[in-house]
N, C-alpha and C positions, 0 to 999 in steps of 0.2 A: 565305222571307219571314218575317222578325221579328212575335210579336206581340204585343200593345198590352200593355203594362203596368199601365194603368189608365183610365180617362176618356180622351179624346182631348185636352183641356186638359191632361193628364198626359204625353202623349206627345208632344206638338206643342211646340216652344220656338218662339216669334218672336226671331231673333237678328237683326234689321236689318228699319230701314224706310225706306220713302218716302214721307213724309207725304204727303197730299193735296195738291197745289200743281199750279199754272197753269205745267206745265213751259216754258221759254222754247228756242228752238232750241238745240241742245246732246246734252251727256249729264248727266245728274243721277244721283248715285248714294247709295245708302242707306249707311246707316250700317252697317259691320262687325261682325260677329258669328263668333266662337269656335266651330267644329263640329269639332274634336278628339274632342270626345266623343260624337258621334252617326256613324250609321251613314250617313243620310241627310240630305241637303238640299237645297232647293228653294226657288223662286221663284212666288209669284203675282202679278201686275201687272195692272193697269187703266187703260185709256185712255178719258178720254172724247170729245168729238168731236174729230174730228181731218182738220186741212186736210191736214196733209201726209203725214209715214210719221214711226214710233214703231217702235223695236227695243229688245229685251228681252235681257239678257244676264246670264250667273252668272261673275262673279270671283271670285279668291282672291288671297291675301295672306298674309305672314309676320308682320303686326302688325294692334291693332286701328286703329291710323292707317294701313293700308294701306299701306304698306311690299310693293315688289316687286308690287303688280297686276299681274296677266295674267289672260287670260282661261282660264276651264275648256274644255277643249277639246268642242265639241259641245252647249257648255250655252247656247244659244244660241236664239231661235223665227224663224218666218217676220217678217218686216215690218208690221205693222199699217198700214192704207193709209185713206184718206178712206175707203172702203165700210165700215170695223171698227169704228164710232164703237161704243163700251160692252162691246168684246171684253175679256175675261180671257183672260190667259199663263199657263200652269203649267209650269215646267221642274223637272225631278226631275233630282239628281244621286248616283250613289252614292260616299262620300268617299272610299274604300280603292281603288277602280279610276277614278274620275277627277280626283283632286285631286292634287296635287305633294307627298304629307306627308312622304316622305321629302329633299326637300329644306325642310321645314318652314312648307310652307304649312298654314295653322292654321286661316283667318279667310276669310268668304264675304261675297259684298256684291252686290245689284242694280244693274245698270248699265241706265237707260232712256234714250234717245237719239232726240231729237226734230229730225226737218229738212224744211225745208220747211215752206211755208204759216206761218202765225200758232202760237201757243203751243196746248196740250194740257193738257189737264187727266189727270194721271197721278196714282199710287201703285202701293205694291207695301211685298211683304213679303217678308222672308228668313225659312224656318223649317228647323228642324232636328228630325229624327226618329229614334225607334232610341237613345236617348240610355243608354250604357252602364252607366250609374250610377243607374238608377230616374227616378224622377220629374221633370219638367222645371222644374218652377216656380223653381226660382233661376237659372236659364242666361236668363231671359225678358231682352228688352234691358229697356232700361229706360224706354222708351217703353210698356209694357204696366202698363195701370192697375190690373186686376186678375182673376184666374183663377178662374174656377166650375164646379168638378165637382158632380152630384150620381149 
């Protein structure tokens, strides 16, 4: 186990999100983010109420447009079902033994997928941990307004 290099806003990059939005049946997925240089990464999502089922999933890509998606093998949760209304997903991936990099998968993204019933109120975060190169605050997407260590 790796440890912290400084503040947990030091080690933690937000590399993709999914804003808050009234997901519509489907999949909605976050914006791509670059984990090359982290050891780890992972997934938080939130569902709020919800009529039908919500599935949570970690892809990969060889671009930050997503180029070549699939899915990470495993990186995947149970179903979120009408009884989960206000459940949080956490999926942990480690990038050296489950991502593709040597065929150059680079880039990780949330994949939320809503069916059934009426829309969902979803979000979610991609983050990256372990980051090789010291401190994380330049890798943050750009969705990140601003970082506080003390």
């Amino acid at each position: 186990m790796s440890k912290l290099i400084g503040s947990i806003a030091e080690d933690i990059a937000v590399l993709g999100v999914i804003a808050p939005v009234d997901g519509a049946t489907g999949a909605t997925t976050s914006s791509w983010g670059n984990a090359a240089n982290f050891s780890q990464v992972g997934c938080i999502a939130t569902a709020g109420v919800i009529s039908g089922t919500v599935a949570v999933k970690l892809q990969q890509a060889t671009s930050a447009a997503g180029a070549g998606a699939k899915d990470i093998t495993g990186a995947t949760n149970t179903t979120l079902t009408a009884t989960d209304d206000g459940k949080t997903v956490v999926i942990g991936c480690d990038v050296a033994k489950n991502m593709d990099i040597d065929n150059a998968f680079t880039h990780v993204a949330a994949v939320m997928t809503v069916t059934g019933g009426v829309a969902s109120f979803i979000a979610a975060h991609v983050v990256g941990a372990g980051n090789r190169f010291g401190p994380v605050d330049s890798t943050d997407a750009s969705t990140v307004f601003d970082t506080t260590s003390i």
